[in-house]
N, CA, C and O atoms as CSV, one atom per row, in Angstrom:
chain,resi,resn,atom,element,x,y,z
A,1,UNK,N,N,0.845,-1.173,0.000
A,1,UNK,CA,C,0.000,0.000,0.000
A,1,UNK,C,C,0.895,1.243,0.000
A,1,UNK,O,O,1.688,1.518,0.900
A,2,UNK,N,N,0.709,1.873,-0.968
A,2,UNK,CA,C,1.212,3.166,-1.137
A,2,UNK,C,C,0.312,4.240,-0.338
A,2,UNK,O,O,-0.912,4.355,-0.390
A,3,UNK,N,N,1.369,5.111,0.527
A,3,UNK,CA,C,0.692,6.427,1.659
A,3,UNK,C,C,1.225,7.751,0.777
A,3,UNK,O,O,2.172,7.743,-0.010
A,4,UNK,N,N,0.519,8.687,1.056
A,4,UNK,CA,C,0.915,9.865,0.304
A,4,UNK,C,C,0.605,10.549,1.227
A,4,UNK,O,O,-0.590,10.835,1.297
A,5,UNK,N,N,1.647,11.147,2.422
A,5,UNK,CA,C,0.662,12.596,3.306
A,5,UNK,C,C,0.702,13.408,2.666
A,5,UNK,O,O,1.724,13.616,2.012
A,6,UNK,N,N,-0.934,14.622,2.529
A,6,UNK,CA,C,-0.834,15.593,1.962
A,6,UNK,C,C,-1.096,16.390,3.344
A,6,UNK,O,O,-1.751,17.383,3.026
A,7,UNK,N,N,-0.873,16.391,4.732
A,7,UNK,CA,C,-1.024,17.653,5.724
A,7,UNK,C,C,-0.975,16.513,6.678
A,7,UNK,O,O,-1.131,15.295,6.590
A,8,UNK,N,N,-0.713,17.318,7.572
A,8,UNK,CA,C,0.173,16.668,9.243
A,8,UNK,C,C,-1.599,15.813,9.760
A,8,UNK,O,O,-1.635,15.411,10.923
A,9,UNK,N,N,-2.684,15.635,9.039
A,9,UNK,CA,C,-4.014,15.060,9.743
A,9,UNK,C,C,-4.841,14.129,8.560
A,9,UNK,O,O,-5.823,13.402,8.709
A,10,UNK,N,N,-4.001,14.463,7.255
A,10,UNK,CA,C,-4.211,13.731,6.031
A,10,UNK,C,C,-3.730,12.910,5.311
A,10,UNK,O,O,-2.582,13.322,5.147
A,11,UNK,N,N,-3.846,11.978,4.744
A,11,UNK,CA,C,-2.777,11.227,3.785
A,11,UNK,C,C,-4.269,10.466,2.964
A,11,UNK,O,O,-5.418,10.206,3.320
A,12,UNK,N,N,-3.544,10.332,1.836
A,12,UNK,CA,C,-4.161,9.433,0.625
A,12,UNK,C,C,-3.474,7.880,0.187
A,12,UNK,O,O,-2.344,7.585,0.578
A,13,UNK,N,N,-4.152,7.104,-0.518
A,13,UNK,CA,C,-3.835,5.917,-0.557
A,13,UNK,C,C,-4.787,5.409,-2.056
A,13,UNK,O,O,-5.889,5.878,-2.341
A,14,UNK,N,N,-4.118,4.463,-2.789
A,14,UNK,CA,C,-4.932,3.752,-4.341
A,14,UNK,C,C,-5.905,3.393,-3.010
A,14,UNK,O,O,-5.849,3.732,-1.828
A,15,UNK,N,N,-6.945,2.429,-3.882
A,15,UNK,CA,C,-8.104,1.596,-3.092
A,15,UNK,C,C,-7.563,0.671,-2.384
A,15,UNK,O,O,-6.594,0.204,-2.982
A,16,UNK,N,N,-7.757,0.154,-1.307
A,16,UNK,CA,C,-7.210,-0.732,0.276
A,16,UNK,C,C,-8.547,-1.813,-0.532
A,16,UNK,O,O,-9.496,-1.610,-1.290
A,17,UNK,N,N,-7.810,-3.238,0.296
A,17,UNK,CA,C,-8.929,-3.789,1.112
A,17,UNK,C,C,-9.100,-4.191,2.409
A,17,UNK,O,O,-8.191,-4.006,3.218
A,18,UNK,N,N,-10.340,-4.821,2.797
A,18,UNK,CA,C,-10.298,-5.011,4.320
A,18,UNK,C,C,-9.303,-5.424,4.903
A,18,UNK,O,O,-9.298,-5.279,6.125
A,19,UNK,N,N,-8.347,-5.953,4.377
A,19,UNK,CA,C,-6.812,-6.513,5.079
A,19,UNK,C,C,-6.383,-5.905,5.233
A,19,UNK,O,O,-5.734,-6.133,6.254
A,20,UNK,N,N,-6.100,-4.521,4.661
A,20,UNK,CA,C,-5.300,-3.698,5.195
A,20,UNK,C,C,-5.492,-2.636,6.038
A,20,UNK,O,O,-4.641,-1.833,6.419
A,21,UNK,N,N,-7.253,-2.695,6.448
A,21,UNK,CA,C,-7.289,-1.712,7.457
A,21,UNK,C,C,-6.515,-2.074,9.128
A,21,UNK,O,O,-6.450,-1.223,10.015
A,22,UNK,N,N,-6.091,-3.221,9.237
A,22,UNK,CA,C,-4.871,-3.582,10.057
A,22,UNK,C,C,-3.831,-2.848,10.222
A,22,UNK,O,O,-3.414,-2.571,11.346
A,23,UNK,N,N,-3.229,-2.403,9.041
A,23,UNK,CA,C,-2.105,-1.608,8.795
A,23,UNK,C,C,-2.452,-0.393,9.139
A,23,UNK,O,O,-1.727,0.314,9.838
A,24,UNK,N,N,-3.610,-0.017,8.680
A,24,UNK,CA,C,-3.934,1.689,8.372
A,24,UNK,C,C,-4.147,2.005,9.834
A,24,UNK,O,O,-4.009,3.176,10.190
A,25,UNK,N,N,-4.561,0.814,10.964
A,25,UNK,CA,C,-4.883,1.468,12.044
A,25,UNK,C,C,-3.649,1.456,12.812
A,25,UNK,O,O,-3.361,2.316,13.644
A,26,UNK,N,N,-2.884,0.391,12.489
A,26,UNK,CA,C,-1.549,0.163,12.947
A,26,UNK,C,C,-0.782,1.588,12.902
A,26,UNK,O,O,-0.349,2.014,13.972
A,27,UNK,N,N,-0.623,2.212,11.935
A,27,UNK,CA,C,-0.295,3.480,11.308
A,27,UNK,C,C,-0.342,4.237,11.953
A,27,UNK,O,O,0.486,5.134,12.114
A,28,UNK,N,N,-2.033,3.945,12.875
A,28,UNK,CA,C,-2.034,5.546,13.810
A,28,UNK,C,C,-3.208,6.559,13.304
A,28,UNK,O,O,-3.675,7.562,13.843
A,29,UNK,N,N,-3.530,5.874,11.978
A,29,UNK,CA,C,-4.712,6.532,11.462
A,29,UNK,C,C,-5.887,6.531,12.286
A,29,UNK,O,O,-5.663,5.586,13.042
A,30,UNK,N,N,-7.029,7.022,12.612
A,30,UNK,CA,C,-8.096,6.985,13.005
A,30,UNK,C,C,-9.862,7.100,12.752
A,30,UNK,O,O,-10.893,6.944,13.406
A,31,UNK,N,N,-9.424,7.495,11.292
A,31,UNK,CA,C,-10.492,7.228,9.995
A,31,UNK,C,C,-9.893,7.406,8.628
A,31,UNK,O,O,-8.985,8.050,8.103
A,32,UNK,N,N,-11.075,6.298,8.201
A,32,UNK,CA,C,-10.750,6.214,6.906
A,32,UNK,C,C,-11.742,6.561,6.208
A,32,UNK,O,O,-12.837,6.003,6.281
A,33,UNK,N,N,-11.447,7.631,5.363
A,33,UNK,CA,C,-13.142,8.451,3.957
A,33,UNK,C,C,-12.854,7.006,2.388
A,33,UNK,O,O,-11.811,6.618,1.861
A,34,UNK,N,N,-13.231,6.906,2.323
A,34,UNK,CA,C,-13.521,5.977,0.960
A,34,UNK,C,C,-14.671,7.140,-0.195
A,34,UNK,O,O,-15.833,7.525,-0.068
A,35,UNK,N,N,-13.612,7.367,-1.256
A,35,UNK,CA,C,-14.068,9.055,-1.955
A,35,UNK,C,C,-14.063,7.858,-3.213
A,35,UNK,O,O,-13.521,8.324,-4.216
A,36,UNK,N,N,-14.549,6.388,-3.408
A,36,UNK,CA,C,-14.951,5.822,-4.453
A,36,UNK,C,C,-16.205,5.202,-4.601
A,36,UNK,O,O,-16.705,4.415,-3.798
A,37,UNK,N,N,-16.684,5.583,-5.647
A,37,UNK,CA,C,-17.931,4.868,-5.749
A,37,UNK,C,C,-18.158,3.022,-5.612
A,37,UNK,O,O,-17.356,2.387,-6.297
A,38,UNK,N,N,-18.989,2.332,-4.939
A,38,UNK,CA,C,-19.273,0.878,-5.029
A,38,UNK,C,C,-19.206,1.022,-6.559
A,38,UNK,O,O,-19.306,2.113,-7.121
A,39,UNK,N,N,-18.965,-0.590,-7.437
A,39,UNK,CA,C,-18.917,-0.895,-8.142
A,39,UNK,C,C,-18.278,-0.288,-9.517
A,39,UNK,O,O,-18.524,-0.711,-10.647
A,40,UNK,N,N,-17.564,0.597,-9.246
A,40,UNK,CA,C,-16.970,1.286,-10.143
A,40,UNK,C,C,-15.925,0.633,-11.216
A,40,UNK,O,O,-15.514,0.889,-12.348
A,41,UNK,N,N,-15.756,-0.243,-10.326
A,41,UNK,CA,C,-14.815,-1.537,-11.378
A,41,UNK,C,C,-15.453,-2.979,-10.350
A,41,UNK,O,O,-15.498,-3.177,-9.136
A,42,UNK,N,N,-15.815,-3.659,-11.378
A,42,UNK,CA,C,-16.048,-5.216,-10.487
A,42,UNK,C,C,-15.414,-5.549,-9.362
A,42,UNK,O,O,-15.818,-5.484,-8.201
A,43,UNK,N,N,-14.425,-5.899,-9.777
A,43,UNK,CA,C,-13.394,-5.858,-8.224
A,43,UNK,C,C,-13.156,-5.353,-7.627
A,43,UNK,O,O,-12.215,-5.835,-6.997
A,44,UNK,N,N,-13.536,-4.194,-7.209
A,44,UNK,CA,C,-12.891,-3.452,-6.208
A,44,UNK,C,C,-13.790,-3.695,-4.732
A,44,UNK,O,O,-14.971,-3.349,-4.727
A,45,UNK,N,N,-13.204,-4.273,-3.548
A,45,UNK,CA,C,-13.934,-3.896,-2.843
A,45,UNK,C,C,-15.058,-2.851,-2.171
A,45,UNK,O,O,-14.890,-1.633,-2.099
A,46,UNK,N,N,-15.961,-3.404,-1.806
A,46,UNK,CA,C,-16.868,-2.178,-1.588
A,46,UNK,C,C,-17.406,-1.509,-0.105
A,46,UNK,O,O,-17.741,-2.206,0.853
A,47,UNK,N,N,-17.414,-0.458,-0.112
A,47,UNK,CA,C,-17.155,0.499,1.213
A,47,UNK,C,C,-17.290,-0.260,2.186
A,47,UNK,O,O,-16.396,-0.415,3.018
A,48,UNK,N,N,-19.042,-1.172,2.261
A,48,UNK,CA,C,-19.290,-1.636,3.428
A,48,UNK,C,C,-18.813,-2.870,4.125
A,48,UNK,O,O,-19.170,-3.120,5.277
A,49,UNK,N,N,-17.995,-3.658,3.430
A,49,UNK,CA,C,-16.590,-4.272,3.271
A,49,UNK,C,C,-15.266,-3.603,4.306
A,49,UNK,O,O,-14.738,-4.157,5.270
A,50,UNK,N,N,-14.972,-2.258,3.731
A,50,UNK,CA,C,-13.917,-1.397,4.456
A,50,UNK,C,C,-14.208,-0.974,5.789
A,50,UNK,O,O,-13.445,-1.097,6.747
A,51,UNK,N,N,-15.543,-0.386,5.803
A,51,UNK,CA,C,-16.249,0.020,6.913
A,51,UNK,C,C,-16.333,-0.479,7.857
A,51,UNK,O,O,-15.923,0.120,8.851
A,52,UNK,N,N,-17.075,-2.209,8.036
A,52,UNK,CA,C,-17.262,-2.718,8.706
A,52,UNK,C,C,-15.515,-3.575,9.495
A,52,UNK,O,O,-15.356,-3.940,10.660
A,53,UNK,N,N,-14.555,-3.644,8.400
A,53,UNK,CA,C,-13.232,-3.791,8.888
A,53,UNK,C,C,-12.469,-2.933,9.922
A,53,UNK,O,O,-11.828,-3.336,10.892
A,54,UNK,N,N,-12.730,-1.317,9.395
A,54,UNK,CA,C,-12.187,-0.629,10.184
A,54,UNK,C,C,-13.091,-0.158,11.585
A,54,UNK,O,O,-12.532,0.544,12.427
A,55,UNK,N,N,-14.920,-0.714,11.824
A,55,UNK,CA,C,-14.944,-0.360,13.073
A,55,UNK,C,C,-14.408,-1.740,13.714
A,55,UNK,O,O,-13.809,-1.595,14.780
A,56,UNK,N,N,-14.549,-3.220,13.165
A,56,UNK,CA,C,-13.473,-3.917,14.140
A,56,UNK,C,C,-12.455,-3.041,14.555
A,56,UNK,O,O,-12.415,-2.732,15.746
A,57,UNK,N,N,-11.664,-2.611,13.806
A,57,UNK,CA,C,-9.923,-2.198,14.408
A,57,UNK,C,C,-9.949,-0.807,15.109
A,57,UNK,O,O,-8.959,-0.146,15.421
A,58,UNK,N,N,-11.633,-0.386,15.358
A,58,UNK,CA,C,-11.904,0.679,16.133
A,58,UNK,C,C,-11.825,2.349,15.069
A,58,UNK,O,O,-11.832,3.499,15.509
A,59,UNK,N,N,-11.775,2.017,14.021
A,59,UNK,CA,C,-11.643,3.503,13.624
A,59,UNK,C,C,-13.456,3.831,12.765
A,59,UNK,O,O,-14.428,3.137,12.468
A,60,UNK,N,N,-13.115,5.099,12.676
A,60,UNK,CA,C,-14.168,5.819,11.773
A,60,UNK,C,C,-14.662,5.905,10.643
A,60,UNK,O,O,-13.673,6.081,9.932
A,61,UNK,N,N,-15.653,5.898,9.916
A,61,UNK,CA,C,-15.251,5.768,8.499
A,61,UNK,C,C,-16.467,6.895,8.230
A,61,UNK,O,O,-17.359,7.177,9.030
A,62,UNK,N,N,-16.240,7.537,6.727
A,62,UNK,CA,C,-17.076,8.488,5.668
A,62,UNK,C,C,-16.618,7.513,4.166
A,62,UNK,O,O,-15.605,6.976,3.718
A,63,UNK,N,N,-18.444,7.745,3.667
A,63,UNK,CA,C,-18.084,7.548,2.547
A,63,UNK,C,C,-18.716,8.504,1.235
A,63,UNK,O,O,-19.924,8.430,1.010
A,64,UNK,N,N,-18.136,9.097,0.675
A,64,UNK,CA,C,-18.103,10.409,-0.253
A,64,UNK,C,C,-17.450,10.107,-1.182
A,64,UNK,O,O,-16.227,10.247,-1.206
A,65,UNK,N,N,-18.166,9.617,-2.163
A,65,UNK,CA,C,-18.171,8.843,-3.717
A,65,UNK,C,C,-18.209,10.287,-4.389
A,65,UNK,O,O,-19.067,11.154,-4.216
A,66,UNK,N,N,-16.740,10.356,-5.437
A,66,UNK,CA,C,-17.171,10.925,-6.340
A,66,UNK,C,C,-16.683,10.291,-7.992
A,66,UNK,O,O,-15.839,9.399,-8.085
A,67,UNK,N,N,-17.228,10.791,-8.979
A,67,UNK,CA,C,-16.906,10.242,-10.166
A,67,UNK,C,C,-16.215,11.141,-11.917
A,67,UNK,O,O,-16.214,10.954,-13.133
A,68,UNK,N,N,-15.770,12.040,-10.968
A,68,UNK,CA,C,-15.662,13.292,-11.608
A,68,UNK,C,C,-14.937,14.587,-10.624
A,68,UNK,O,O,-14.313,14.358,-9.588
A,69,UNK,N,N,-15.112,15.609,-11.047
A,69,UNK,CA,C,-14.905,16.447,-10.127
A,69,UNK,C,C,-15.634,16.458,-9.551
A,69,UNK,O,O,-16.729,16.112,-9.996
A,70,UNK,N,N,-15.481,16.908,-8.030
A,70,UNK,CA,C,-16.402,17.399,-7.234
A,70,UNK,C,C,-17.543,18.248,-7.220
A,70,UNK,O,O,-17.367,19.462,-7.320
A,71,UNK,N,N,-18.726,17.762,-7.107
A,71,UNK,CA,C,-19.871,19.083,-7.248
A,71,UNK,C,C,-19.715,20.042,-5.593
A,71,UNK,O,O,-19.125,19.670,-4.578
A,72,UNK,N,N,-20.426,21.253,-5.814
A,72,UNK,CA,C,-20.088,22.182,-4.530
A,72,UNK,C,C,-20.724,20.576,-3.108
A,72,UNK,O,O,-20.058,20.151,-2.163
A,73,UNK,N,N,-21.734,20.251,-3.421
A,73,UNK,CA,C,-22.427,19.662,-2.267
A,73,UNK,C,C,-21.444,18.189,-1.782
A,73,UNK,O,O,-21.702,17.733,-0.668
A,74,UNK,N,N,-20.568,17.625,-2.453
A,74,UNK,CA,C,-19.615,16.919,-2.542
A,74,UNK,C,C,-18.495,17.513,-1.539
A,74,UNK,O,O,-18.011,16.823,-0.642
A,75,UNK,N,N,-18.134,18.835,-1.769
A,75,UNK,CA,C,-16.890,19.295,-1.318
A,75,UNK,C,C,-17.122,19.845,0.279
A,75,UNK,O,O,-16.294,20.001,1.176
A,76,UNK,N,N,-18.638,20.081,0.258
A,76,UNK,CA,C,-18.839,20.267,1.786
A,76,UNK,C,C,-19.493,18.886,2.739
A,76,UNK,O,O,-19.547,18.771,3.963
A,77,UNK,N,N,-19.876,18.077,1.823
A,77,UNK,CA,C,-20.077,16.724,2.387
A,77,UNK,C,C,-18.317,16.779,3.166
A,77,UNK,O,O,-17.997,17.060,4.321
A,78,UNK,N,N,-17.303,16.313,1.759
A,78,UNK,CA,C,-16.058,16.444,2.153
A,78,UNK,C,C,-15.566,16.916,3.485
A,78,UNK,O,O,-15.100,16.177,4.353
A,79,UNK,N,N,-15.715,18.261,3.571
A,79,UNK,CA,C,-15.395,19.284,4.299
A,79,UNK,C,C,-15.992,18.674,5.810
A,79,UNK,O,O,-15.243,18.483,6.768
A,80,UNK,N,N,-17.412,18.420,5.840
A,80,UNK,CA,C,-17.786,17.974,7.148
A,80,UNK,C,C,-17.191,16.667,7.844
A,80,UNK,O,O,-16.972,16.742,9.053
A,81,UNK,N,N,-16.861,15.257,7.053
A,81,UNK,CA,C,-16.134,14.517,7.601
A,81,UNK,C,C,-15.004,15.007,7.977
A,81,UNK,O,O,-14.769,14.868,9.178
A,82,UNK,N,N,-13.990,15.692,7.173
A,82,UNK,CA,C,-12.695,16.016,7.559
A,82,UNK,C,C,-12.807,16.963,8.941
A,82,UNK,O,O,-12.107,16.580,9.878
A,83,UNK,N,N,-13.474,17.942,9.115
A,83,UNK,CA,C,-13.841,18.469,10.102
A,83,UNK,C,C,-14.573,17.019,11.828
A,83,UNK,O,O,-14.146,16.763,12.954
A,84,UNK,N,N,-15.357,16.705,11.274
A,84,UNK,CA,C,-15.990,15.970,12.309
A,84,UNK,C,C,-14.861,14.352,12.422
A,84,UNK,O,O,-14.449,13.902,13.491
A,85,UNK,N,N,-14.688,13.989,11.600
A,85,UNK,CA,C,-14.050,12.662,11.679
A,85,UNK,C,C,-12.132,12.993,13.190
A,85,UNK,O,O,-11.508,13.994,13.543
A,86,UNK,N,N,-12.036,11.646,13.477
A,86,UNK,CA,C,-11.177,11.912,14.446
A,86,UNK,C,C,-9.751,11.563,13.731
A,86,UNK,O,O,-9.638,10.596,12.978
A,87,UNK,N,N,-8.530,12.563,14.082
A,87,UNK,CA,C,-7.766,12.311,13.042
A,87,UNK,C,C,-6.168,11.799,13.856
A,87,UNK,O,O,-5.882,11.795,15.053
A,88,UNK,N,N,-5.319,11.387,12.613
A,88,UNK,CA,C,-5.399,11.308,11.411
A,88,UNK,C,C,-6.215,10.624,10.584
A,88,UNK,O,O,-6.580,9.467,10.796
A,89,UNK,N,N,-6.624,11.504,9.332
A,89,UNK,CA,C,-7.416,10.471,8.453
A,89,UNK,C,C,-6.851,9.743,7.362
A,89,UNK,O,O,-5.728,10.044,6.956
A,90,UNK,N,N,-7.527,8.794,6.831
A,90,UNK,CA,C,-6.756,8.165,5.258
A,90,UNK,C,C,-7.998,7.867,4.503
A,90,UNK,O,O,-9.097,7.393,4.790
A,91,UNK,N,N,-7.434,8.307,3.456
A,91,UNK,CA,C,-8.328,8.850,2.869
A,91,UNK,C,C,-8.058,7.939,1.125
A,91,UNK,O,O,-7.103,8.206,0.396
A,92,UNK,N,N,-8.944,7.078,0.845
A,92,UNK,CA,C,-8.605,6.285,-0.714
A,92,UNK,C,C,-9.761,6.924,-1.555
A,92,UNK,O,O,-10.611,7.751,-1.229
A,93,UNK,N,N,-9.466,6.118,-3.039
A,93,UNK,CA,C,-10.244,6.186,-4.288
A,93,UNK,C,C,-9.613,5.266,-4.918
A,93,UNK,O,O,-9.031,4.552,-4.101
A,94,UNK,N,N,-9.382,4.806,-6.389
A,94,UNK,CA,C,-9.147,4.466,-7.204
A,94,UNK,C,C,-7.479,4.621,-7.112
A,94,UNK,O,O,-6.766,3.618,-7.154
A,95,UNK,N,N,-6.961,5.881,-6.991
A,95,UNK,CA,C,-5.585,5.982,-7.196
A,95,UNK,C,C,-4.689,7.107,-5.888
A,95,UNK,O,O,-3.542,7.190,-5.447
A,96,UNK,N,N,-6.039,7.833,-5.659
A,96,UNK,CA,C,-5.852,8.550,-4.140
A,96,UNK,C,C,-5.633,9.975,-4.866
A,96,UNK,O,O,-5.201,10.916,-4.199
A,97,UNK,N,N,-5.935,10.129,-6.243
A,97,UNK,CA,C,-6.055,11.288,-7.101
A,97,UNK,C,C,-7.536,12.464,-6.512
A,97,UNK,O,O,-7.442,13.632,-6.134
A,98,UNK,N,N,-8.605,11.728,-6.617
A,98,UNK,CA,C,-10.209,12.424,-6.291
A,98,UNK,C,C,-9.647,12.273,-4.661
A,98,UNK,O,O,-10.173,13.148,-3.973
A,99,UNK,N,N,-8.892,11.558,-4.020
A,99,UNK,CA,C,-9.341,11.989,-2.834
A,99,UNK,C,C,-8.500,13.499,-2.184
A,99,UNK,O,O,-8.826,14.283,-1.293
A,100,UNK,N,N,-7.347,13.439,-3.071
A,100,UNK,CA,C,-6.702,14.914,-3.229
A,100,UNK,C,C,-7.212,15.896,-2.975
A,100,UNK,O,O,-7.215,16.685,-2.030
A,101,UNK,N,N,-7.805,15.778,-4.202
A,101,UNK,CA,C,-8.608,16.960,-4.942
A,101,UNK,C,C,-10.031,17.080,-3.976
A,101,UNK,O,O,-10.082,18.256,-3.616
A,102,UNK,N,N,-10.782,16.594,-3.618
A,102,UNK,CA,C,-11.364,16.795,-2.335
A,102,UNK,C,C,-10.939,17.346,-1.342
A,102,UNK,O,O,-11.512,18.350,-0.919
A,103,UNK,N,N,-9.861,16.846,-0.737
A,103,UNK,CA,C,-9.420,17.501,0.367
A,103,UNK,C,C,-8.937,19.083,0.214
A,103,UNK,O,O,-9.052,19.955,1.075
A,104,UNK,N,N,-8.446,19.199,-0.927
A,104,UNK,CA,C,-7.929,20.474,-1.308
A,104,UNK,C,C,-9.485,21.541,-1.677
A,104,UNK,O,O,-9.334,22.754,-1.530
A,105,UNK,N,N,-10.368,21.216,-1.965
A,105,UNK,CA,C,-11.295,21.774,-2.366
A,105,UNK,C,C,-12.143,22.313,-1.087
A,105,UNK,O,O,-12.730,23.358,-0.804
A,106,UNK,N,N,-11.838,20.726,-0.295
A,106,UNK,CA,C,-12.480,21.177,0.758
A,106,UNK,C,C,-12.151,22.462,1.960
A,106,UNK,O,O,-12.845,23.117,2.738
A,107,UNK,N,N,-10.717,22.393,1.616
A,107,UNK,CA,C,-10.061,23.386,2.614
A,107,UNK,C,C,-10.148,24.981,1.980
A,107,UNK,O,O,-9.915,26.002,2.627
A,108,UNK,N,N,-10.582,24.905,0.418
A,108,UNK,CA,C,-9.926,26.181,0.115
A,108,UNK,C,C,-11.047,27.367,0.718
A,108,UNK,O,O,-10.790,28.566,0.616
């Protein structure tokens, strides 16, 4: 699993699966946002999969699917987990590209 911190309460990651929310909590993380849509590719695991992994290992989860850029109501969805969620967060998608760009949108 590739980590990317983008701020001392953020970091991004490609798509996880439930195995690795072990690691992610190991890490020190304390939620994880999943910014990919279910079924977006066959295989990819799906949120409630991740979700239910990471409240075993005790952490938080948001899930804020996007498929494109962000619409305004997206970026304050965004904005409210990052705000309310307990941090550090980690934060996936597809490549950990949309979950960037969220976070950045969300802060500006």
């Amino acid at each position: 699993m590739h980590i990317t911190q983008i701020s001392k309460d953020f970091s991004v990651s490609p798509q996880i699966t439930a195995a690795d929310v072990t690691e992610i909590a190991n890490a020190g993380f304390k939620s994880i946002i999943c910014n990919r849509p279910d079924f977006e590719e066959p295989t990819q695991p799906v949120f409630n999969d991740i979700a239910n992994a990471a409240h075993d290992a005790g952490l938080k989860t948001a899930h804020v699917p996007i498929t494109a850029m962000p619409t305004p109501a997206q970026i304050k969805e965004m904005a409210n987990a990052i705000a309310e969620l307990p941090k550090p967060i980690f934060a996936y998608c597809r490549s950990g590209n949309r979950s960037s760009i969220l976070f950045h949108a969300a802060n500006a």
